[in-house]
PyMOL Python script that loads the backbone (N, CA, C, O; Angstrom):
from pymol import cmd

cmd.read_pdbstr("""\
ATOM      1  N   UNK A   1     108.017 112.503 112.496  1.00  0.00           N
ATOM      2  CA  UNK A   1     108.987 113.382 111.861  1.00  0.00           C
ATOM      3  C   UNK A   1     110.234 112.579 111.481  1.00  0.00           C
ATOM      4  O   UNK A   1     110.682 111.650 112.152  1.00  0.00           O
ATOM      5  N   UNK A   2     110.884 113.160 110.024  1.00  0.00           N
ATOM      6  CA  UNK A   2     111.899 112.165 109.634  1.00  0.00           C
ATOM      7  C   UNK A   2     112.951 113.265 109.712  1.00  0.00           C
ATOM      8  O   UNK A   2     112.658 114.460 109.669  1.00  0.00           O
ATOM      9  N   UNK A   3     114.450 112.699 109.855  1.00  0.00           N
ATOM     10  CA  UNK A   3     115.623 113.893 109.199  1.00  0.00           C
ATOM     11  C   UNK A   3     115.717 113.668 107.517  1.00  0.00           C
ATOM     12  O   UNK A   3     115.873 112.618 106.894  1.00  0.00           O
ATOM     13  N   UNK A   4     115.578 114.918 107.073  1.00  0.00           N
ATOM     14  CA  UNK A   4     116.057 115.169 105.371  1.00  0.00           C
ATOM     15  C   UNK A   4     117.155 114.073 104.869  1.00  0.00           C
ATOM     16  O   UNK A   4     117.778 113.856 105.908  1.00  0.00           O
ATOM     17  N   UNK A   5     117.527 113.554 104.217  1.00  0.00           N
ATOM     18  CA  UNK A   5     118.488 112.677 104.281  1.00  0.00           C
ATOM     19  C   UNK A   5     119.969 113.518 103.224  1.00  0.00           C
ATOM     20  O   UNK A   5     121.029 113.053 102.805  1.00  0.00           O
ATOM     21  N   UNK A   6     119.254 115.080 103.110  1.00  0.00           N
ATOM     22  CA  UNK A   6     120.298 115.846 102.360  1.00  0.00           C
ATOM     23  C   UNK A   6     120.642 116.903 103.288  1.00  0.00           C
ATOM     24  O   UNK A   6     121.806 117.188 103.571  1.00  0.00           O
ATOM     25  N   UNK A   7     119.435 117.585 103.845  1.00  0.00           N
ATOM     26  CA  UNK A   7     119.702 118.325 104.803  1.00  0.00           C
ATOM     27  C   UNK A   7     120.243 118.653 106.384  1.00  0.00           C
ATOM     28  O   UNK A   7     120.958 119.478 106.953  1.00  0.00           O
ATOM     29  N   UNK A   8     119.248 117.196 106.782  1.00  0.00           N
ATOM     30  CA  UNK A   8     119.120 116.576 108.043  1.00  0.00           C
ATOM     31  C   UNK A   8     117.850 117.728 108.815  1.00  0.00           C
ATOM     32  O   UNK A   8     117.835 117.760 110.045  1.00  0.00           O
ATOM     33  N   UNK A   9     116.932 118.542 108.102  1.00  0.00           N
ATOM     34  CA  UNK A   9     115.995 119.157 108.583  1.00  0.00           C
ATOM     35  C   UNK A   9     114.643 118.282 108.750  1.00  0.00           C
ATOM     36  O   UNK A   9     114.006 117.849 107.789  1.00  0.00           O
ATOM     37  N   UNK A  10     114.358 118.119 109.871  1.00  0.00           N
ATOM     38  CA  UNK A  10     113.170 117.147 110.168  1.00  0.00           C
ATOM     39  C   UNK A  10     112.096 117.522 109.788  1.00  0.00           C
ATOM     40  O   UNK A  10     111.888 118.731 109.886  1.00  0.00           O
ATOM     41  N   UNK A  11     111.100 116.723 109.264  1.00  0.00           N
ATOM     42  CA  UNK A  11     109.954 117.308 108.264  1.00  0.00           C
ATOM     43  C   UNK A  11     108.979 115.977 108.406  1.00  0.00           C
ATOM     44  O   UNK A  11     109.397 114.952 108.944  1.00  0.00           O
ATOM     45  N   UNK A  12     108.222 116.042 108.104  1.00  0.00           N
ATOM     46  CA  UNK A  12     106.547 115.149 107.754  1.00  0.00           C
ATOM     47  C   UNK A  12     106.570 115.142 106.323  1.00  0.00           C
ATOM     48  O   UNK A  12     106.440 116.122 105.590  1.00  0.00           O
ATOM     49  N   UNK A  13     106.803 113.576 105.889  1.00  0.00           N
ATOM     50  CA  UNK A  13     106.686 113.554 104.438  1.00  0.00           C
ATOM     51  C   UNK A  13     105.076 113.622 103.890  1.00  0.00           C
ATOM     52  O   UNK A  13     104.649 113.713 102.740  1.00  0.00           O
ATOM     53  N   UNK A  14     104.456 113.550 105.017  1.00  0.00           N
ATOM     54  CA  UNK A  14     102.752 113.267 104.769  1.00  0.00           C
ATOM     55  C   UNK A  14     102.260 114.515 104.121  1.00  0.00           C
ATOM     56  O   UNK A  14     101.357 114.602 103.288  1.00  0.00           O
ATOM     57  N   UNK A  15     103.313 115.890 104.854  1.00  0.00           N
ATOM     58  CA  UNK A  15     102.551 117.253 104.696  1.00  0.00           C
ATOM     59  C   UNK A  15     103.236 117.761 103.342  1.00  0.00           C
ATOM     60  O   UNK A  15     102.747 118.887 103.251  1.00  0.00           O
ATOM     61  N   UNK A  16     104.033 117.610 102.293  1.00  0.00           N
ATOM     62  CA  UNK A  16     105.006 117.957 101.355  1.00  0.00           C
ATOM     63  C   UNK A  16     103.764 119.100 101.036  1.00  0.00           C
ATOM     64  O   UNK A  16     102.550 119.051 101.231  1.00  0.00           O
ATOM     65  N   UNK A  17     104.890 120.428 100.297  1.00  0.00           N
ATOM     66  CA  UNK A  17     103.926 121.079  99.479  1.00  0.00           C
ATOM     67  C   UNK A  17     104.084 120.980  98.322  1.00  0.00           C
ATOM     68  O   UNK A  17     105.119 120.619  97.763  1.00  0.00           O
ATOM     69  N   UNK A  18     102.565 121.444  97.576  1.00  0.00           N
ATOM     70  CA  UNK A  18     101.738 120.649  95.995  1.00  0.00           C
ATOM     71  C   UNK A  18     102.756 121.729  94.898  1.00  0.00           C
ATOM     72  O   UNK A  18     102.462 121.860  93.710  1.00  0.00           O
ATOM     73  N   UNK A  19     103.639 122.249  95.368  1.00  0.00           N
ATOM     74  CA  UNK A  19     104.401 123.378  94.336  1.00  0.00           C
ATOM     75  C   UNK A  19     104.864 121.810  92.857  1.00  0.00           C
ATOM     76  O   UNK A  19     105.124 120.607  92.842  1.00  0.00           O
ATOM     77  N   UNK A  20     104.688 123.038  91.834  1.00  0.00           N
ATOM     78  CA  UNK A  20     105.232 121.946  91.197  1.00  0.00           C
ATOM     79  C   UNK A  20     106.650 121.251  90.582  1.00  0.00           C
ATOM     80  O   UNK A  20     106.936 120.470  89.674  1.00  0.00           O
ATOM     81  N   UNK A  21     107.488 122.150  91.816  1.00  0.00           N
ATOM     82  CA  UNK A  21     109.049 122.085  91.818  1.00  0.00           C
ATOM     83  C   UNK A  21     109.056 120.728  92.835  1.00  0.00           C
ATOM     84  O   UNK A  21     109.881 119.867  92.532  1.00  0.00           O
ATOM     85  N   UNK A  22     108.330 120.507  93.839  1.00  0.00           N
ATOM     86  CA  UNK A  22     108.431 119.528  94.623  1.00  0.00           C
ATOM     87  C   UNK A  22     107.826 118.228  93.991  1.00  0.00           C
ATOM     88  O   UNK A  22     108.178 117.083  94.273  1.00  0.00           O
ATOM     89  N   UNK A  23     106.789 118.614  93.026  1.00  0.00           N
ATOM     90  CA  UNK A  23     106.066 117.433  92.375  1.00  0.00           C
ATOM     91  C   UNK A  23     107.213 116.605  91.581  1.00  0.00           C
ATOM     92  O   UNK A  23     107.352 115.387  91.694  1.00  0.00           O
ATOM     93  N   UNK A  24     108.139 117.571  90.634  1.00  0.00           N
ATOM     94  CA  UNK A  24     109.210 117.322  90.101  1.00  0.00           C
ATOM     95  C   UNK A  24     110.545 116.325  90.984  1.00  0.00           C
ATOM     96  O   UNK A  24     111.019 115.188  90.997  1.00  0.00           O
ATOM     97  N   UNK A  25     110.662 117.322  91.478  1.00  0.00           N
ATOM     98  CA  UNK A  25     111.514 115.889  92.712  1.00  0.00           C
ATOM     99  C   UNK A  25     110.856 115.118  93.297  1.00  0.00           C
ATOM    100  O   UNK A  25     111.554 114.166  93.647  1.00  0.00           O
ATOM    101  N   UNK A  26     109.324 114.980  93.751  1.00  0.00           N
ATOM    102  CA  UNK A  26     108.863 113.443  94.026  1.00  0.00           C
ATOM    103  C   UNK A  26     108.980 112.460  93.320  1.00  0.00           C
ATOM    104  O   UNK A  26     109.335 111.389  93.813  1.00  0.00           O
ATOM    105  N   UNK A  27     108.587 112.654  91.405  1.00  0.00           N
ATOM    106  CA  UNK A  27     108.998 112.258  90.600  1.00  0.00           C
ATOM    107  C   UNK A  27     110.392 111.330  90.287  1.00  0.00           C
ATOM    108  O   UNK A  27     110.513 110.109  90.186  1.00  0.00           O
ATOM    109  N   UNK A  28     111.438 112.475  90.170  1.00  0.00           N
ATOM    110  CA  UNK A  28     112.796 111.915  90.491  1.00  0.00           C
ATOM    111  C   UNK A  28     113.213 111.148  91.548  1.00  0.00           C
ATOM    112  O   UNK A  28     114.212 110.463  91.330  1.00  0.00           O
ATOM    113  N   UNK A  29     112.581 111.063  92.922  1.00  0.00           N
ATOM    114  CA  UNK A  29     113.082 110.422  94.021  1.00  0.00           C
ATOM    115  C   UNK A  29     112.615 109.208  93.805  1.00  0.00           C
ATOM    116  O   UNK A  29     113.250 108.317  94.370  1.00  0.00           O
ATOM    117  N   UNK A  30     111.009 108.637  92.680  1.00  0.00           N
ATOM    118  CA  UNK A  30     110.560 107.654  92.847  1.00  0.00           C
ATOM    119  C   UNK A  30     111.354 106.952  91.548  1.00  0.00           C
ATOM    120  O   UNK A  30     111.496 105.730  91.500  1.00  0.00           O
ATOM    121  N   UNK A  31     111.689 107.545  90.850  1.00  0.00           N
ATOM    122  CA  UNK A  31     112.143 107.022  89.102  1.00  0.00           C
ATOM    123  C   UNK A  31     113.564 106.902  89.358  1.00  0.00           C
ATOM    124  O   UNK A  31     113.963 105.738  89.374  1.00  0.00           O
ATOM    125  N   UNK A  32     114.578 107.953  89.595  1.00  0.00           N
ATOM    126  CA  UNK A  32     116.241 108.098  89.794  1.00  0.00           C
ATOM    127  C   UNK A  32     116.500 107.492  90.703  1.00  0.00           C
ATOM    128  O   UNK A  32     116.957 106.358  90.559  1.00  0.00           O
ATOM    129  N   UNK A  33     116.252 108.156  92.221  1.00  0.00           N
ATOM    130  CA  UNK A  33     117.096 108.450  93.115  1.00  0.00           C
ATOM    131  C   UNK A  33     116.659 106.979  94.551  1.00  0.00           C
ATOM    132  O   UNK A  33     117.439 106.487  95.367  1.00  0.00           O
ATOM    133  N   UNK A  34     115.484 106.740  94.385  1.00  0.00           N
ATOM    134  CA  UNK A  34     114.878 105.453  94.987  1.00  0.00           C
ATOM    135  C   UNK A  34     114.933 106.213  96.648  1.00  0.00           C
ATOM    136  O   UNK A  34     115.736 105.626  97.373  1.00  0.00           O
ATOM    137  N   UNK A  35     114.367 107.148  97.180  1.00  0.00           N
ATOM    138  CA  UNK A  35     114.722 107.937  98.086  1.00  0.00           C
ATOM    139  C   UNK A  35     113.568 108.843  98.778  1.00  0.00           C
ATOM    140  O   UNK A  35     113.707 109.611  99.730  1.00  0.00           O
ATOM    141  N   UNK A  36     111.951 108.435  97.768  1.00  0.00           N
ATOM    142  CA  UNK A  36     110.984 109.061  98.199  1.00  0.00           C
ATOM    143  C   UNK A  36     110.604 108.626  99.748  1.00  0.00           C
ATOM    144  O   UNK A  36     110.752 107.508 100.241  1.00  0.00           O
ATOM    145  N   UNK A  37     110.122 109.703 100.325  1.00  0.00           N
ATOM    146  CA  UNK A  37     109.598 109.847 101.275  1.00  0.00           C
ATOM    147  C   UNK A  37     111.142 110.228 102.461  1.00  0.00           C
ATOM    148  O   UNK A  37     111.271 110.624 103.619  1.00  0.00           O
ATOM    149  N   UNK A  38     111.680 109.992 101.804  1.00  0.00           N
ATOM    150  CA  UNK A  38     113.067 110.730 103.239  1.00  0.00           C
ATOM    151  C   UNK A  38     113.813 112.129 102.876  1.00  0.00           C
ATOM    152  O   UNK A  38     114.739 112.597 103.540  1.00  0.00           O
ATOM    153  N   UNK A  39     113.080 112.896 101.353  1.00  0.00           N
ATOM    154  CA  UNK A  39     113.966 114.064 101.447  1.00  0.00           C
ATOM    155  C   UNK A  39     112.772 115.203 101.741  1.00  0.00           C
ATOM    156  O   UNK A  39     111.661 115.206 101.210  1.00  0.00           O
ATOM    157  N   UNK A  40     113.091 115.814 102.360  1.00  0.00           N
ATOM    158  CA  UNK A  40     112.376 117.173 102.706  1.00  0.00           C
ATOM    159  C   UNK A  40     111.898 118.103 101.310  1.00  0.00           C
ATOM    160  O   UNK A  40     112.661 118.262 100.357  1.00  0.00           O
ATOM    161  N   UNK A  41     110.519 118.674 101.366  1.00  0.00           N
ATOM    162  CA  UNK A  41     109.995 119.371 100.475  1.00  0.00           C
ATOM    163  C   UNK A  41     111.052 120.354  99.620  1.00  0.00           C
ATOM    164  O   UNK A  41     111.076 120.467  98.394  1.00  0.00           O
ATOM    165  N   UNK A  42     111.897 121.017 100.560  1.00  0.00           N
ATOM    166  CA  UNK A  42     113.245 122.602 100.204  1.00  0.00           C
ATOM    167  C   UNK A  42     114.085 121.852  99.409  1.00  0.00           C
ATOM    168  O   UNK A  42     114.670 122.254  98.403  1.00  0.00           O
ATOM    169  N   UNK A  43     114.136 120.481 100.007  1.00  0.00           N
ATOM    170  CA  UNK A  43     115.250 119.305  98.623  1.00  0.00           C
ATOM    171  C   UNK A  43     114.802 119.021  97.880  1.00  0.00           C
ATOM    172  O   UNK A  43     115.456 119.135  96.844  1.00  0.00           O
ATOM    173  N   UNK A  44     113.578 118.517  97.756  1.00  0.00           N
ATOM    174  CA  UNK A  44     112.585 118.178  96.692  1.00  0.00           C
ATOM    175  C   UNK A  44     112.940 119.128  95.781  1.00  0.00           C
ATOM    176  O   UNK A  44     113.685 118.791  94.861  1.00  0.00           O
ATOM    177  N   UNK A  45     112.504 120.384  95.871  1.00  0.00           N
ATOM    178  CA  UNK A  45     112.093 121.400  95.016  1.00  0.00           C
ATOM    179  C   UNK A  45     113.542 122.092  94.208  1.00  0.00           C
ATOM    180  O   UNK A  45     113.822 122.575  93.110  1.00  0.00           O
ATOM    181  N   UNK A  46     114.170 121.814  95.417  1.00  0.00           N
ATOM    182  CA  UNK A  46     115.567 121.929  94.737  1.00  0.00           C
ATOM    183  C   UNK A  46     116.005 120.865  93.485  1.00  0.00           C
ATOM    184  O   UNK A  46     116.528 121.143  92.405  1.00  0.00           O
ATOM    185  N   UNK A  47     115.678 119.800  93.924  1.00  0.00           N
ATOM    186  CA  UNK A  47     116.307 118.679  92.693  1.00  0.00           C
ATOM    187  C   UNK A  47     115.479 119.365  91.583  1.00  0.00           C
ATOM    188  O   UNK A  47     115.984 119.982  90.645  1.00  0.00           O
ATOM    189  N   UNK A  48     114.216 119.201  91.778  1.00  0.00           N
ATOM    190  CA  UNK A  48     113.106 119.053  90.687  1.00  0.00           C
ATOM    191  C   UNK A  48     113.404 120.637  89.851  1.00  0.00           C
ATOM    192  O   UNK A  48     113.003 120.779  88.696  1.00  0.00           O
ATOM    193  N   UNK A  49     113.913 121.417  90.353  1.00  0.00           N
ATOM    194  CA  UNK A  49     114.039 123.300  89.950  1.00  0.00           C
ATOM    195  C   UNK A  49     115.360 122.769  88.914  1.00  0.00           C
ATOM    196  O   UNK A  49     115.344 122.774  87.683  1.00  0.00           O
ATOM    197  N   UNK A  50     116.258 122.409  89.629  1.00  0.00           N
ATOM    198  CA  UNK A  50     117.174 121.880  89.065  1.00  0.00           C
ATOM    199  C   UNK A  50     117.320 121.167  87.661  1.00  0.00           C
ATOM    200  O   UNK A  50     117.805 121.597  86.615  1.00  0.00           O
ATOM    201  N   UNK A  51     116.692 119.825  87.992  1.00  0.00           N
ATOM    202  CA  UNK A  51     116.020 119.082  87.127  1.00  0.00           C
ATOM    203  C   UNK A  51     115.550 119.483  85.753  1.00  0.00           C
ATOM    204  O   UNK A  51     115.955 119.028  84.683  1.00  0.00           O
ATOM    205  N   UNK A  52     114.258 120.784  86.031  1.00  0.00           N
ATOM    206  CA  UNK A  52     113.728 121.081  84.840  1.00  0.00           C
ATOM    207  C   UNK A  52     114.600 121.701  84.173  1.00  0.00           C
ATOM    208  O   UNK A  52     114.637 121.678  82.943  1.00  0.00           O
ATOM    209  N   UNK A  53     115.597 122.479  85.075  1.00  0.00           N
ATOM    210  CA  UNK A  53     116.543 123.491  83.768  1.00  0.00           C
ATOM    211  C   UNK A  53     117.309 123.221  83.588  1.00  0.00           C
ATOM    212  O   UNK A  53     117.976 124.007  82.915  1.00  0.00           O
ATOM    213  N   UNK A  54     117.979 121.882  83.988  1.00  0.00           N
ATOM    214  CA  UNK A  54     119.469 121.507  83.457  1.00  0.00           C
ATOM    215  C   UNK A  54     119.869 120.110  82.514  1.00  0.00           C
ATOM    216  O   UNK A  54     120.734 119.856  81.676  1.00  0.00           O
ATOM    217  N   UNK A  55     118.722 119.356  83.152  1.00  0.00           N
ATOM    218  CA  UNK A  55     118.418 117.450  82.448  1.00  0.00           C
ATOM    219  C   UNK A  55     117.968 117.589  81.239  1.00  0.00           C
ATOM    220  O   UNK A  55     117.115 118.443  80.997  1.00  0.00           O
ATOM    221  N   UNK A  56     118.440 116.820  80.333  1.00  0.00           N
ATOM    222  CA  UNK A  56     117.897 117.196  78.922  1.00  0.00           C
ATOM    223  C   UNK A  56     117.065 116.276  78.764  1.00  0.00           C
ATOM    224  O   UNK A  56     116.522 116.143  77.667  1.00  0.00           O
ATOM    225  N   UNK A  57     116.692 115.188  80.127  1.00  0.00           N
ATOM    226  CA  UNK A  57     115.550 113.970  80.022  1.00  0.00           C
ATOM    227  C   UNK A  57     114.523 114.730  80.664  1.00  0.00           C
ATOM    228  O   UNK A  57     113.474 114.407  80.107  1.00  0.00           O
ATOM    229  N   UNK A  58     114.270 115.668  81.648  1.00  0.00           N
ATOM    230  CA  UNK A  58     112.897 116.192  81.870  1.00  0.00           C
ATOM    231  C   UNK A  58     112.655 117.274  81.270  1.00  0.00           C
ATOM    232  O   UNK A  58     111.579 117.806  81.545  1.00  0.00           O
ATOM    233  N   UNK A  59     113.408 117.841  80.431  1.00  0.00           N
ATOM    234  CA  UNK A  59     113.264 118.792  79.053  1.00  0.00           C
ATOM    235  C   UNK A  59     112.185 118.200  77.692  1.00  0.00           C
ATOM    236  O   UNK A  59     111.643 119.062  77.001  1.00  0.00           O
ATOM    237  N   UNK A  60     111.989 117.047  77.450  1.00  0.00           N
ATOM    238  CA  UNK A  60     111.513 116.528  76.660  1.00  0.00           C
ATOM    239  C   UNK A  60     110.039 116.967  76.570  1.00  0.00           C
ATOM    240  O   UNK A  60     109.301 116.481  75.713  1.00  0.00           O
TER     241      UNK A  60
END
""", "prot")
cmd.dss("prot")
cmd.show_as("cartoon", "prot")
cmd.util.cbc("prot")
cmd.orient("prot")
């Protein structure tokens, strides 16, 4: 188990769920943010929710 590195909620990066708001922030953590595997799925999905409706680069 790791702490979130946004939240500090401890989580298993092994178990993430396949939503495709989290796929979106795996994405970003491996391309932007250089940060995969230490943020929790609820952050994930948050960036990536985020991401799709506000970035005019994952709008494309």
């Amino acid at each position: 188990m790791i702490h979130c590195r946004i939240c500090s909620t401890p989580f298993d990066p092994e178990t993430l769920p396949d939503d495709p708001d989290v796929q979106a922030g795996i994405v970003l953590a491996q391309e932007r943010f250089d940060d995969v595997g230490l943020i929790c799925g609820i952050c994930l999905a948050s960036r990536g929710r985020l991401a799709m409706m506000y970035d005019p680069e994952c709008r494309r």
